[in-house]
LOMAR-212999 format. One line per 4 residues: number of its first residue (from 1); their letters; for each residue x negated, y, z negated of N, C-alpha, C. Coordinates in steps of 0.001 Angstrom, whole numbers, plus 500000, padded with zeros to 6 digits. Layout:
BEGIN
NUM	a	X,Y,Z,X,Y,Z,X,Y,Z; ...
***
This chain:
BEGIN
1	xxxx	499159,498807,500000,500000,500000,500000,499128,501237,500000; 499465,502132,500632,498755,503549,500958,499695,504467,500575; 499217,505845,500156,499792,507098,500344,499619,508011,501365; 500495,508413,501760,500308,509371,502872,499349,510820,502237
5	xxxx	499580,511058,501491,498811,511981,500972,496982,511991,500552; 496898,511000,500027,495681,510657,499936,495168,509477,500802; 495328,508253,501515,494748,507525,502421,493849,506623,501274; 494374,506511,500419,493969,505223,499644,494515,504242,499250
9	xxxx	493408,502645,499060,494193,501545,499087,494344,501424,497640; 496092,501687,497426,496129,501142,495504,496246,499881,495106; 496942,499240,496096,497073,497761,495441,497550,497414,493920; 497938,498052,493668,498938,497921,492738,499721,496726,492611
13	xxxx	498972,495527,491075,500174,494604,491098,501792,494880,490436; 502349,494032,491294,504016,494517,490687,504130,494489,489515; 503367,493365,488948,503217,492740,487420,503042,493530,486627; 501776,494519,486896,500720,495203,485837,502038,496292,485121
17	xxxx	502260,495590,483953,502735,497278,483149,502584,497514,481376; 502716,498317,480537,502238,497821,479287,503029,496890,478437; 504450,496934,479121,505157,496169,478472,505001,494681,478486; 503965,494245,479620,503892,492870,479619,502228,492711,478942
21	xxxx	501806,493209,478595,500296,493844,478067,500348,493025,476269; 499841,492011,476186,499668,491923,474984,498650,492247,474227; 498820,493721,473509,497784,494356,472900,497165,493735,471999; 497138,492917,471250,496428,491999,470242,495434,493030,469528
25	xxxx	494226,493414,470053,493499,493720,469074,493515,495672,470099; 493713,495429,471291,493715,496584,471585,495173,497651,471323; 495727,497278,470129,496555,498289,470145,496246,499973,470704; 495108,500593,470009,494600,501682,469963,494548,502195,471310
29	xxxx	494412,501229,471842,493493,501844,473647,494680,502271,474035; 495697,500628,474031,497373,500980,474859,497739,502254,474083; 497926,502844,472799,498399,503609,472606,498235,505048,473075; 496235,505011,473015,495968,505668,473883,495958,506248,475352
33	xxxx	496258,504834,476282,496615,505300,477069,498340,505765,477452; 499352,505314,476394,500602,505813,477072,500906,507588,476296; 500006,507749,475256,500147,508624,474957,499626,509764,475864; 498125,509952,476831,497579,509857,477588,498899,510558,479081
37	xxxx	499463,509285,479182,500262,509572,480355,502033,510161,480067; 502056,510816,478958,502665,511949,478549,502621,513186,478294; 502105,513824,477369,501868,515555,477472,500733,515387,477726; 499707,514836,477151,498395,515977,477238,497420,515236,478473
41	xxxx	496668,515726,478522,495414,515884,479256,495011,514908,479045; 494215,513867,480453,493772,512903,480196,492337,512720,479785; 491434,514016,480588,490335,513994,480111,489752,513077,481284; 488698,511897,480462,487649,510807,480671,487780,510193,479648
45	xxxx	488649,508823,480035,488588,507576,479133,487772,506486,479732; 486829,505679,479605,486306,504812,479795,486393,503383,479134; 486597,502665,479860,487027,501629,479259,485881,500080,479696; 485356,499731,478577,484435,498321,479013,484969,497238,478213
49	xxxx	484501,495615,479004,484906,494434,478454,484415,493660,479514; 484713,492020,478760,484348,491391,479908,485355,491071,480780; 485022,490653,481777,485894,489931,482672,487027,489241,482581; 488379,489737,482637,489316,488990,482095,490070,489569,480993
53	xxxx	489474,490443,480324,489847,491306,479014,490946,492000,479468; 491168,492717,480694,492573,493058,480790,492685,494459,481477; 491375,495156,481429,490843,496376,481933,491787,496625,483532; 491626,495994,484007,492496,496115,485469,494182,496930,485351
57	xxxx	494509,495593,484416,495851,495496,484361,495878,496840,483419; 495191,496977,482610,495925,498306,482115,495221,500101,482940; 494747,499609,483539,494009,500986,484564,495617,501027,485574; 496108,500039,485966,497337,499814,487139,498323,499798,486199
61	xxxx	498748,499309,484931,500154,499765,483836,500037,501519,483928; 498928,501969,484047,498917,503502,483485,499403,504490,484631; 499153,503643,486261,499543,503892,487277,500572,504308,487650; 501458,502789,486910,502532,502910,487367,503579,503682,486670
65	xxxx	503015,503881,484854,503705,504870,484218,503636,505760,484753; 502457,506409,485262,502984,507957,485939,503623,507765,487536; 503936,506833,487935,504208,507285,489414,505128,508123,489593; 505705,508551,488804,506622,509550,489145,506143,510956,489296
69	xxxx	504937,511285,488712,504108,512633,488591,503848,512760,489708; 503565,514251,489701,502991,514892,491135,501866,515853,490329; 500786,515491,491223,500467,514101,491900,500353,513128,491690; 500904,511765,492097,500549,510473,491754,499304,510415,491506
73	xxxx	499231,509385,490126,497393,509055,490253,497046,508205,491384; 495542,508127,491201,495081,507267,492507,494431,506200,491586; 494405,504982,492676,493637,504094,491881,492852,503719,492909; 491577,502991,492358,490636,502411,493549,489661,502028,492981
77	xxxx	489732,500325,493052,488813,499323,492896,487927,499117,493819; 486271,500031,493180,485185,499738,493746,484894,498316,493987; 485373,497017,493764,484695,496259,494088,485229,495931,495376; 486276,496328,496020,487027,495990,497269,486075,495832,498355
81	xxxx	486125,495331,499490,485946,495127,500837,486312,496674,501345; 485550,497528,501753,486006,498542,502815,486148,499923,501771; 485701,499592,501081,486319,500922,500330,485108,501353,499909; 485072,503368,500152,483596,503774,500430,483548,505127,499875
85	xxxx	482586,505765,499563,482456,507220,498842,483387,507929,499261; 483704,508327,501182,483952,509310,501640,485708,508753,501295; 486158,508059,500745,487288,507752,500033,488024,508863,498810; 487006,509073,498051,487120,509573,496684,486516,511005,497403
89	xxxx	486372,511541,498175,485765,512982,498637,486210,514164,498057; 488192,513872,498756,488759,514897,498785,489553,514993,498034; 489476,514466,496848,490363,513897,495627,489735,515133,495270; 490965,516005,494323,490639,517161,493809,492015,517580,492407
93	xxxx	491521,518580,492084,492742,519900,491496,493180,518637,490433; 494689,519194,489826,494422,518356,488419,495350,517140,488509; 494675,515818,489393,494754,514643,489943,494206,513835,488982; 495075,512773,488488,494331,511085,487803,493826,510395,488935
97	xxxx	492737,510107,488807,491761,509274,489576,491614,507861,488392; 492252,506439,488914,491378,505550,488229,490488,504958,488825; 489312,504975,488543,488263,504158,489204,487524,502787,488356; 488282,501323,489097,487973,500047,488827,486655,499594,489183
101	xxxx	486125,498839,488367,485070,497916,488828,484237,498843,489299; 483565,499701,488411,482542,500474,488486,480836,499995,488820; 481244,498851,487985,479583,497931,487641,478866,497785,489189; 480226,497472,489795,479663,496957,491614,479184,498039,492412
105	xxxx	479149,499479,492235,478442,500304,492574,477392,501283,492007; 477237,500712,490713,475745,501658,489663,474964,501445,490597; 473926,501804,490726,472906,502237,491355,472535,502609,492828; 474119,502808,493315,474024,503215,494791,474308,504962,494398
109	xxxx	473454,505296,495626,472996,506997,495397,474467,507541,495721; 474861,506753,497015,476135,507710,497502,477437,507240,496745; 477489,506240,495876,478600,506353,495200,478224,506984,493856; 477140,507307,493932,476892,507924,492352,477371,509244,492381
113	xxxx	476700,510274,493520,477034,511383,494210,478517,511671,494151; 479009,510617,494606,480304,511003,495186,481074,510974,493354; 480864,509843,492709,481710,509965,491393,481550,511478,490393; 480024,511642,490407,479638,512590,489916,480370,514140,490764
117	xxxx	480228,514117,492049,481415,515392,492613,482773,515262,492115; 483192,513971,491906,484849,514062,491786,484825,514384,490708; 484158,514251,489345,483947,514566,488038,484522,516105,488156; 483072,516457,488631,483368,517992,488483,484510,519231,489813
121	xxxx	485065,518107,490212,486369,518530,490814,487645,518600,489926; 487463,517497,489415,489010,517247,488904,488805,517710,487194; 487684,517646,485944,488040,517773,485046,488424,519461,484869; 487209,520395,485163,487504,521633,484938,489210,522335,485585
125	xxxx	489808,521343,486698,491083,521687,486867,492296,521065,486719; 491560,520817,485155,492865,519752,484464,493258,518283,485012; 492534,518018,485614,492677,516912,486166,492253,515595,485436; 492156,514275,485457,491148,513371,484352,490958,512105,485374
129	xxxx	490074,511165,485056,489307,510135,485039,489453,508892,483701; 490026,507954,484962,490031,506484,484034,489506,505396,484601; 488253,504956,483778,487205,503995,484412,487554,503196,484060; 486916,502047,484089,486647,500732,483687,485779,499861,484246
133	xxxx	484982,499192,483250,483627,498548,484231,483258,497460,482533; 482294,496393,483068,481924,495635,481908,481112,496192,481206; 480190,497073,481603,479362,497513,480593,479424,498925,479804; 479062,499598,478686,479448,501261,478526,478701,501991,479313
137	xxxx	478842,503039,479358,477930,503934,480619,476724,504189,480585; 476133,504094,479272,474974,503652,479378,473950,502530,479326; 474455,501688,479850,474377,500088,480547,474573,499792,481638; 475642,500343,482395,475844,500352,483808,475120,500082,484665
141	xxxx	473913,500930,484206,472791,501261,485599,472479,502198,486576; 473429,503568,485773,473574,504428,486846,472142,505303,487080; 471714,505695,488187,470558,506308,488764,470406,507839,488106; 471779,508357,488188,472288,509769,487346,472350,510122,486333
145	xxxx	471618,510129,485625,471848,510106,483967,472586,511473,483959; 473539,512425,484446,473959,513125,484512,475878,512486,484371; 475435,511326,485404,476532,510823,485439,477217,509832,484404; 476497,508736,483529,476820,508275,482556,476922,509407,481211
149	xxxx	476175,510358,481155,476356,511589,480564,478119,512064,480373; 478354,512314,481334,479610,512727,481931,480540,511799,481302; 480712,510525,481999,481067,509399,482210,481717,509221,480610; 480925,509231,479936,480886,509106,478393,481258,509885,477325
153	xxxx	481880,511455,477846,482308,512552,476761,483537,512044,476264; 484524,511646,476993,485591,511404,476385,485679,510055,475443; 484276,509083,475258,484758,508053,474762,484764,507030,475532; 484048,505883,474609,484213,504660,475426,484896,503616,474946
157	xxxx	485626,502825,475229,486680,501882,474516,486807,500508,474941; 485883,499865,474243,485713,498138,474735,486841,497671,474419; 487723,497293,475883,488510,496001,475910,488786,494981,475272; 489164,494451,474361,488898,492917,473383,489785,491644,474078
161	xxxx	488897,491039,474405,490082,489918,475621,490671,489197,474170; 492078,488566,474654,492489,488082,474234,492253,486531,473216; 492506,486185,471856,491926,485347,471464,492475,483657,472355; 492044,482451,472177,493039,481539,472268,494326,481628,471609
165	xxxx	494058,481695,470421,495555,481665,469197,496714,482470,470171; 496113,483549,470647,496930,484778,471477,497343,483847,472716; 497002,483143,473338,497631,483155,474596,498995,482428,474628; 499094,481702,473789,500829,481162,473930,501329,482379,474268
169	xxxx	501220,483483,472857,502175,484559,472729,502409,485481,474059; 500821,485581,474521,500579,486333,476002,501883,485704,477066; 501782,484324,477147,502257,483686,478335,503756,483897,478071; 504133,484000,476791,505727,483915,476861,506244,485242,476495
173	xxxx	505333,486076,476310,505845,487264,477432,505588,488290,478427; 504920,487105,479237,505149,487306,480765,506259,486859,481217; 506335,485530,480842,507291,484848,481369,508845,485680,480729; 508973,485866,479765,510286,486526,479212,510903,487171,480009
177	xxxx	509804,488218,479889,509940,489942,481131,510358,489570,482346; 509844,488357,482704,510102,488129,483773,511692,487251,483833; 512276,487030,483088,513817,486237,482910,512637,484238,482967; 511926,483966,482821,511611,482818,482880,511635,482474,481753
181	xxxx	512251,480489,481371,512126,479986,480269,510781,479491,480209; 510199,478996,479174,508943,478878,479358,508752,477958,478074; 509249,476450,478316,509320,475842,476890,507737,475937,476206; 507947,475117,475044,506444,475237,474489,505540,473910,475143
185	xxxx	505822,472945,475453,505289,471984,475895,504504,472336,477556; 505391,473063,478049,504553,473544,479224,503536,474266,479272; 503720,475222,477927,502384,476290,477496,501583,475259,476839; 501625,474079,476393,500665,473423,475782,500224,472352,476857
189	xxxx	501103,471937,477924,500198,471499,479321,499334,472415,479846; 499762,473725,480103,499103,474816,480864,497167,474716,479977; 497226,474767,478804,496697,475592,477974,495056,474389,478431; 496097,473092,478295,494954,471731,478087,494373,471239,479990
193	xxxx	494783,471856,480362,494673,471380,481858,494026,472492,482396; 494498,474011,481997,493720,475289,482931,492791,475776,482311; 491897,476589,482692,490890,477417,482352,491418,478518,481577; 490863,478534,480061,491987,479323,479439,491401,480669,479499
197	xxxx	491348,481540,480744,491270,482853,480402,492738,483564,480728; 492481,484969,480246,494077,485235,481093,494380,485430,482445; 494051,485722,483318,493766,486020,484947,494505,484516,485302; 493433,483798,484908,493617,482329,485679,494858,481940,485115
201	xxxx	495433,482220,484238,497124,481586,483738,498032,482153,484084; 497364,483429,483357,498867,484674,484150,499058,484497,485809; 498026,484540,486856,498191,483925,488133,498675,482903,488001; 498762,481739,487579,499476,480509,488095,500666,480090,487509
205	xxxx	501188,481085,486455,502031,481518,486189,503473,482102,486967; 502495,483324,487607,503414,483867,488502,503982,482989,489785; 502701,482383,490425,502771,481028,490982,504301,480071,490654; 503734,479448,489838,505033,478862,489346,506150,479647,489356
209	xxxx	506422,479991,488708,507794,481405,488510,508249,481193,490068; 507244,481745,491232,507763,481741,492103,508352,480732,492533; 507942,479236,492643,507998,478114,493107,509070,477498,492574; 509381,477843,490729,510513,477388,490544,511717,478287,491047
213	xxxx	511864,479348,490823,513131,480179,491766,513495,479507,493095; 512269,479430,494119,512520,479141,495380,513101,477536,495600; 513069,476765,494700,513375,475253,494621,514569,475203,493664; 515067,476412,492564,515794,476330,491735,515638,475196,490892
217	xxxx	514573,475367,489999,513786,474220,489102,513647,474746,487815; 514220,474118,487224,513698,474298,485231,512056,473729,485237; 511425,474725,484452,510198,474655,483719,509921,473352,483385; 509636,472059,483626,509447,470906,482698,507921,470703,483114
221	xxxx	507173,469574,482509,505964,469437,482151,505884,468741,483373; 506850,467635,483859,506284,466896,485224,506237,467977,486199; 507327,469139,486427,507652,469445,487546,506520,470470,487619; 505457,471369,486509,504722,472067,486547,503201,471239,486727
225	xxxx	502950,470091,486528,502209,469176,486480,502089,469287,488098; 503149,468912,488839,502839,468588,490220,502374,469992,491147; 503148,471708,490104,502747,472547,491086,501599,473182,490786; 500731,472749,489123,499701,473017,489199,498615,472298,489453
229	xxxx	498854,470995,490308,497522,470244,490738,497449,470657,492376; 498757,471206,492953,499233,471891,494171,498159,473264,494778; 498733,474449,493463,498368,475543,493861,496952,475115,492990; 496245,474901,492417,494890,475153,491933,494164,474432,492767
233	xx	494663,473312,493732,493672,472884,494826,493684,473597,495777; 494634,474747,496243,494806,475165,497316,494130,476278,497532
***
């Protein structure tokens, strides 16, 4: 999906919002960010964790809370295929810029350049910046020490991925939000058979969800048995 206005790819999942967000240990951040995307000023929030911690999904929940603002924020995951400095150029005035998956471009000159211009485009005109990357900004790797400088006034806020104990609770409400039953025996097939991070469940999750609607199928352990040896080979 594109905007006519800006010519960027958001990709925005339908999924991502805070209500399906199980804050566990990050209460603070979510609060921070919906408070964030109400009156005040966003500033520069930065956000690190590892892989899987959830950083995505809540850079795209914060998205979609404001889509109604003018201007829409922008989002744009540096790690994409095709997606390049002269992207983020003309991004200006007092515009949310989120910029994903930072780590995959530290030490390139022209995306350093280019983050470091949008900086000083958008904060002095009320505008703000929401990162996210695995490491804090001064770990990254950036060439600019001007730019992790920057990068870093507003605060940096490590992600806390979710524990095991947490993921039943995670999965059943996704599934809720979503009108899906989701007995406990299936979350305890899911749990012993998949790779327990959240990405990899919450995807095959949605997976399912889909597969049972389209077949009109109750949740049971055989019938998820057969569509997760299906879609995880595929």
């Amino acid at each position: 999906m594109k905007t006519d206005q800006i010519g960027l790819p958001l990709r925005l999942k339908d999924q991502a919002s805070f209500e399906n967000f199980l804050a566990g240990d990050n209460q603070q951040i979510v609060s921070l960010l919906q408070d964030s995307g109400a009156d005040r000023d966003l500033g520069v929030i930065y956000l690190h964790g590892a892989k899987g911690a959830g950083k995505s999904h809540l850079l795209q929940a914060f998205c979609k809370a404001r889509s109604r603002s003018s201007p829409v924020p922008a989002y744009v995951s540096l790690g994409l295929d095709g997606v390049h400095p002269e992207m983020i150029a003309d991004l200006h005035g007092p515009r949310i810029v989120c910029l994903d998956d930072i780590d995959s471009v530290s030490g390139d000159p022209s995306w350093e350049e280019a983050m470091l211009g949008l900086y000083e485009r958008l904060i002095p005109s009320g505008g703000g910046l929401l990162v996210a990357g695995r490491y804090p900004p001064a770990q990254v790797g950036f060439g600019l020490a001007d730019l992790a400088t920057r990068l870093a006034s507003g605060g940096a806020w490590r992600v806390q991925p979710l524990g095991e104990a947490q993921l039943p609770e995670a999965m059943q409400l996704r599934a809720r939000l979503r009108g899906l039953e989701l007995p406990d025996a299936v979350i305890a097939y899911l749990l012993r058979r998949v790779r327990r991070d959240p990405s990899t469940l919450f995807a095959l999750l949605d997976q399912i969800d889909d597969e049972a609607f389209s077949h009109q199928r109750r949740l049971t352990v055989p019938f998820v048995r057969e569509l997760a040896g299906r879609l995880l080979s595929g």
